[in-house]
C-alpha positions as CSV (number, residue, x, y, z in Angstrom):
1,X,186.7,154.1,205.6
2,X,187.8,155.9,202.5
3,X,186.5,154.0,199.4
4,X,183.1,153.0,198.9
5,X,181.7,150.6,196.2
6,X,178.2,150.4,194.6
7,X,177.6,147.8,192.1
8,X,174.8,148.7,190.1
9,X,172.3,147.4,187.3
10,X,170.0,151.1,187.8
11,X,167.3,149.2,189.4
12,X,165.6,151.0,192.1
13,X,167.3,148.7,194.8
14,X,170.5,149.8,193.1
15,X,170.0,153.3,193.7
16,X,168.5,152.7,197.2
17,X,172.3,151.2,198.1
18,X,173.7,154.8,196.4
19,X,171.3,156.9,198.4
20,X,173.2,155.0,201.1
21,X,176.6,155.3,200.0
22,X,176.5,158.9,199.2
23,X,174.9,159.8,202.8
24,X,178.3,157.8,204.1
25,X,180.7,159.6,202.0
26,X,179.4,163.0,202.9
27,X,179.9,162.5,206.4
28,X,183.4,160.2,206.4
29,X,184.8,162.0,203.0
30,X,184.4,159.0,201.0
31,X,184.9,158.5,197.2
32,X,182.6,156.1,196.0
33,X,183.4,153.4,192.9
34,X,180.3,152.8,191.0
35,X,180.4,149.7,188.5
36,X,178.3,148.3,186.2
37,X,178.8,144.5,185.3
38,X,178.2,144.0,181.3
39,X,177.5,139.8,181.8
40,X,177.9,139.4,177.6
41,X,178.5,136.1,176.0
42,X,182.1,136.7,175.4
43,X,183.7,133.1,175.5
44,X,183.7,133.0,171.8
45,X,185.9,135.9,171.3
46,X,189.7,135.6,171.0
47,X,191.0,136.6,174.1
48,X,194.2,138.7,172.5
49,X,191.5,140.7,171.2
50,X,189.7,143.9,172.3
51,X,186.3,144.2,174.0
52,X,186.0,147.7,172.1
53,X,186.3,145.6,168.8
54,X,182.7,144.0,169.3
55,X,180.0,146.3,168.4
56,X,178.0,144.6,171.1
57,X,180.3,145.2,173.5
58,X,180.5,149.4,172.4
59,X,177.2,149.7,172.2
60,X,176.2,148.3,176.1
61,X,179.4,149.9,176.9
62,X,177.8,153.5,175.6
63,X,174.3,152.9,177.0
64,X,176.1,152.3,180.2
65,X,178.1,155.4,180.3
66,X,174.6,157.9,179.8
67,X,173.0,155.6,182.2
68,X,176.6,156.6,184.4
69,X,176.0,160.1,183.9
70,X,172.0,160.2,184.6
71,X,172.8,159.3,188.2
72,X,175.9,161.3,188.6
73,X,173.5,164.5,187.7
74,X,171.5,163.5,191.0
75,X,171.6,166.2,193.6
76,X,172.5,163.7,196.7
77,X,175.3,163.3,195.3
78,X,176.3,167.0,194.6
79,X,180.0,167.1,195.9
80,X,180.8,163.6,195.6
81,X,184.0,162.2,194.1
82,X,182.0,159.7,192.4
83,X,184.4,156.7,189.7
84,X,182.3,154.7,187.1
85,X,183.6,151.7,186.0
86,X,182.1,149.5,183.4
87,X,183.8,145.2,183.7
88,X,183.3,142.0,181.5
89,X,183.1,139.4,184.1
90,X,180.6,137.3,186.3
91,X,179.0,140.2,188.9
92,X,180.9,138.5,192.1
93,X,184.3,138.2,190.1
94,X,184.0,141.9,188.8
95,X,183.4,143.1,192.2
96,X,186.1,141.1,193.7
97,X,188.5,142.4,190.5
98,X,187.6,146.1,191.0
99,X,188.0,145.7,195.1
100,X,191.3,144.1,194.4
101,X,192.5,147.1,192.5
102,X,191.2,150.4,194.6
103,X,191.6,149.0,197.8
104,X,187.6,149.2,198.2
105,X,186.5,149.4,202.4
106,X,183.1,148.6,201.7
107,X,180.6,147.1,199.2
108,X,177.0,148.7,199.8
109,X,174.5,146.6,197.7
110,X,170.8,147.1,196.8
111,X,168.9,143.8,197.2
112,X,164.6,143.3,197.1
113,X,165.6,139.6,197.9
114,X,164.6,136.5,196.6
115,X,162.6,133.0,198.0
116,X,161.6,129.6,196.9
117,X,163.0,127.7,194.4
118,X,165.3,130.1,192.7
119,X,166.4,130.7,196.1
120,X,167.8,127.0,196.5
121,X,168.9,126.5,192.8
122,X,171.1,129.6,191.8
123,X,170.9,132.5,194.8
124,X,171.0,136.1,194.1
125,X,173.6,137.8,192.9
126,X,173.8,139.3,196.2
127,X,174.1,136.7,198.2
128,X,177.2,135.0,195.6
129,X,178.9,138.6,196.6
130,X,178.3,138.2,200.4
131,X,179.4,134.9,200.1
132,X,183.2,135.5,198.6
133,X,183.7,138.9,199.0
134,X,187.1,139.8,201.8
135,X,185.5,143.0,201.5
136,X,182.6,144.1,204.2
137,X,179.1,143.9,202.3
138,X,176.7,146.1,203.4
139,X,173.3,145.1,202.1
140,X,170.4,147.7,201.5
141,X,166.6,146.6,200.8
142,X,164.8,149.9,201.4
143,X,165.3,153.5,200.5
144,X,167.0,155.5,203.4
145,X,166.0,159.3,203.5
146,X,168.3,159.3,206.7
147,X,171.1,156.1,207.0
148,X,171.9,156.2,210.6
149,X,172.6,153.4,212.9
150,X,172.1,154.1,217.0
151,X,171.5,150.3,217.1
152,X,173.7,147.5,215.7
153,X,173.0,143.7,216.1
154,X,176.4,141.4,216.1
155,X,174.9,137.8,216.0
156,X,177.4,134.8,216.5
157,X,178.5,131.6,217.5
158,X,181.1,133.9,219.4
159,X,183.3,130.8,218.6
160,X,187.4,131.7,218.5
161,X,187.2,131.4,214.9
162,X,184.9,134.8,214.9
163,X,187.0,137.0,216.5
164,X,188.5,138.0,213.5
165,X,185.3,140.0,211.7
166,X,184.4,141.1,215.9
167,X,186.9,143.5,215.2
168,X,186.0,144.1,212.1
169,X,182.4,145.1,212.9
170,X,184.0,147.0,216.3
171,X,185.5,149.4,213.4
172,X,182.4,149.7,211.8
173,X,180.7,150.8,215.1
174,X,182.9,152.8,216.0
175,X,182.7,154.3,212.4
176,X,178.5,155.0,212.7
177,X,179.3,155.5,216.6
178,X,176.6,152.9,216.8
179,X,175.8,151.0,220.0
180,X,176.6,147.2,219.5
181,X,174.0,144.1,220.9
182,X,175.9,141.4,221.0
183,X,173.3,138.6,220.2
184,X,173.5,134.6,220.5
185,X,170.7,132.9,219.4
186,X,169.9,129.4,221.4
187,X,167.7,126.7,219.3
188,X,166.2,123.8,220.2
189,X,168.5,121.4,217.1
190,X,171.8,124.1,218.9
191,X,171.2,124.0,222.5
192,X,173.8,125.9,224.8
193,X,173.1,126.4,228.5
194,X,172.8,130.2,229.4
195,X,176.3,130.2,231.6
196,X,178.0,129.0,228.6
197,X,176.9,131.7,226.4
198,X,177.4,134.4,228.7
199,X,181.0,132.9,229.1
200,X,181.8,133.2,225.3
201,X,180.2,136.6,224.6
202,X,181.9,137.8,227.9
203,X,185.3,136.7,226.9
204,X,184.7,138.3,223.1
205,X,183.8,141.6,225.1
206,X,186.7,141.3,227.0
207,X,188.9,141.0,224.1
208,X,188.7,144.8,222.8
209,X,188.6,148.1,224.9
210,X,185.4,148.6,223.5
211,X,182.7,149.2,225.6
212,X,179.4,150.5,224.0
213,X,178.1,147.3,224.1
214,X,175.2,145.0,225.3
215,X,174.9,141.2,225.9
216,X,172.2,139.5,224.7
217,X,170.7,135.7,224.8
218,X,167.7,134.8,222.6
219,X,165.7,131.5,222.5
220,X,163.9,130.5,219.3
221,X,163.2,128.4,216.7
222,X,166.1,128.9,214.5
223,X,168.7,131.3,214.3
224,X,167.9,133.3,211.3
225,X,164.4,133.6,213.2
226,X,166.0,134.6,216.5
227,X,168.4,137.2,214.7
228,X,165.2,138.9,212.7
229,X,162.8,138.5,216.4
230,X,165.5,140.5,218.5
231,X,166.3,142.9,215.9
232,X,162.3,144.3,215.4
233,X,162.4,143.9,219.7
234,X,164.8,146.5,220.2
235,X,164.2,148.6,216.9
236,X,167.5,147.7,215.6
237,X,169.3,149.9,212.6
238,X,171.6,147.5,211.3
239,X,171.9,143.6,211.4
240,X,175.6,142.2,211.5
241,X,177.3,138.8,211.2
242,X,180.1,136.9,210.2
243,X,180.2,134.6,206.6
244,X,182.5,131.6,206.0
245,X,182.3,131.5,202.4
246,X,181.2,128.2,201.6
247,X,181.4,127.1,198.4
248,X,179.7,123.9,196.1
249,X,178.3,121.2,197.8
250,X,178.9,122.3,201.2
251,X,177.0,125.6,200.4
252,X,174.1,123.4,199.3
253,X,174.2,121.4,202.5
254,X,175.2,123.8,205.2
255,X,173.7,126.7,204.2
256,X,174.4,130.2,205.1
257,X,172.7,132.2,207.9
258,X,174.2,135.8,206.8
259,X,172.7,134.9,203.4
260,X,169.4,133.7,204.4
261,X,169.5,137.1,206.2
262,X,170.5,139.2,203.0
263,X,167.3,137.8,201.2
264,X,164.7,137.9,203.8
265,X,165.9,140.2,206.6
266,X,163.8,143.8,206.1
267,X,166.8,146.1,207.8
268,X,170.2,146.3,206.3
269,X,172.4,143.7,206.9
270,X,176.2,144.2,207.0
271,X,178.7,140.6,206.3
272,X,182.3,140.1,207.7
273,X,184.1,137.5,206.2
274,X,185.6,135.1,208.6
């Protein structure tokens, strides 16, 4: 893990995700990628043209760059090798642009989240980046004096299909040196009997020579519910789980458990995409 990025709009959630970030790259020797999304109105303009040629465009562009160098003048992140980059493009496509060309390890996102309505119509733009990024999103609600992770919860079907982002968050464990829960959530609408569950997180265990581990099997009412309930049981730092990325109409029906998570989950919540 060499190259961290931190989309921000300079919120306070934004900076909580940078707080994050820079306690990461002081102890892995990370530079971090720090990009600002300028959403302008731009389908009008010839594309052979220049962004620098609309005043607009300059002037957000400039605005951007003091805001840039504001945070850079922060002491936590005295020390840092620390990029800014300012894109024209939807937030989840600019992130997915930038990632594309440095190569980013991981996204760390601020998020206060979001509920009702808006939720079900349009999302955050959050939970559009958890949803398509290939990149590991790690996703930040509160401000973290000290970001460490003793305890990390890996919930899953622990379906074949999952093993995939397993090893994925293995890495990342092995990254924090963070103990892992492995955690299968039983509901009454997903029944699975105990022996089956223990058969598929046994042979996902069995599948990597790692071995800080525990095996866990929760009952409740749903899964996002089970995921949140064991997490506050055994204090846990950091919430894991696998996305598939569902797009349109599928999205609308299916739903997404990591991103239900992202918006109403109080710890941080990390998303490997399958």
């Amino acid at each position: 893990m060499k190259k961290l990025l931190v989309p921000t709009d300079f919120s306070e959630q934004a900076e909580n995700a940078l707080k994050v970030a820079a306690q990461l790259a002081k102890k892995h020797d990370c530079e971090i990628y720090l990009l600002h999304i300028l959403e302008m109105p731009l389908h009008k303009v010839d594309a052979l043209n220049s962004y620098s040629d609309l005043p607009e465009a300059v002037f957000f562009m400039k605005l951007a760059h003091r805001k840039f160098e504001a945070i850079k003048s922060k002491d936590y992140l005295d020390g840092l090798v620390v990029h800014e980059t300012v894109d024209f493009h939807e937030i989840f496509k600019g992130i997915f642009h930038v990632c594309k060309k440095h190569d980013i390890d991981l996204i760390i996102m601020g998020s206060n989240g979001i509920s009702g309505l808006r939720e079900m119509l349009i999302g955050s733009n959050t939970e559009k980046v958890v949803r398509t990024s290939e990149t590991p999103v790690l996703v930040v609600k509160n401000e973290h004096k000290t970001f460490k992770v003793k305890d990390f919860v890996f919930a899953s079907d622990f379906k074949e299909e999952s093993k995939s982002t397993y090893k994925k968050a293995i890495k990342f464990a092995n990254v924090l040196d963070a103990k892992m829960h492995l955690l299968m959530v039983n509901t009454p609408n997903k029944f699975i009997t105990s022996q089956d569950a223990n058969k598929r997180m046994q042979d996902f265990a069995t599948s990597s020579t790692f071995s800080n581990y525990t095996i866990n099997f929760y009952n409740d009412m749903s899964i996002e519910k089970g995921i949140m309930n064991f997490s506050q049981s055994i204090k846990a730092d950091l919430i894991g789980m696998s996305t598939h990325g569902r797009q349109g109409i599928s999205h609308f029906f299916n739903g997404s458990i990591s991103e239900d998570l992202v918006n109403h989950a109080k710890r941080p919540v990390i998303t490997f995409k399958i």
